[in-house]
C-alpha positions, 0 to 999 in steps of 0.5 A: 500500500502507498503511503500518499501526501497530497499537494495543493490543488493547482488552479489555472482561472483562464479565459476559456478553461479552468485547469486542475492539478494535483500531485502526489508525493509518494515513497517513489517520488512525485506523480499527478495524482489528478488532472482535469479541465472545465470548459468556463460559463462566463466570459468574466476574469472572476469566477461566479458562484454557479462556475465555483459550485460546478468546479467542486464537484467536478473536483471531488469526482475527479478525485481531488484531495484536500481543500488547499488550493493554489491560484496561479497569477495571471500573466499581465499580473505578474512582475518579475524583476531582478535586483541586488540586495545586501549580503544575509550577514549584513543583518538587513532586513531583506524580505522588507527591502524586497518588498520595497523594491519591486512595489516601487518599480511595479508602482504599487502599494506595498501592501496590496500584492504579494511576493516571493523572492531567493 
């Protein structure tokens, strides 16, 4: 018997299809565990309630596990940037210069987007 460990629930919202993926983290390494696409009802960024509603179900009956899902960022929302920070030893706070940094060049406030940086 396999001992699983789910992922998250990938989500892709597009304009035509919302696409669904899931991965496995078995003892034999990773495997999409499920996988699946739903033709969009609306023509409108934003899911509505009745497009959730289906999205559920056509997740449980395609095996999906968990409740955790990750949303990817549209394209045209999406800012990727590449700059210099001090060196870790230095002891400055990186994560907030970071921040700093790509909300003033992505003109935005800082607390209204989200961000990951190495």
């Amino acid at each position: 018997m396999k001992h699983h460990r789910f992922s998250p629930i990938g989500l892709d919202v597009g304009s035509r299809w919302i696409k669904a993926v899931q991965i496995s983290h078995t003892r034999d390494g990773l495997e999409v565990c499920a996988a699946t696409r739903l033709r969009r009802t609306r023509t409108t960024p934003e899911l509505g309630p009745a497009e959730a509603d289906s999205l559920v179900g056509v997740l449980s009956r395609q095996g999906f596990q968990g409740e955790r899902f990750v949303l990817s960022a549209p394209q045209g929302r999406l800012l990727r940037l590449g700059f210099e920070l001090p060196p870790r030893e230095s002891g400055a706070p990186l994560a907030m210069l970071a921040r700093a940094e790509l909300a003033r060049v992505g003109k935005c406030d800082q607390t209204a987007m989200e961000m990951c940086w190495w």
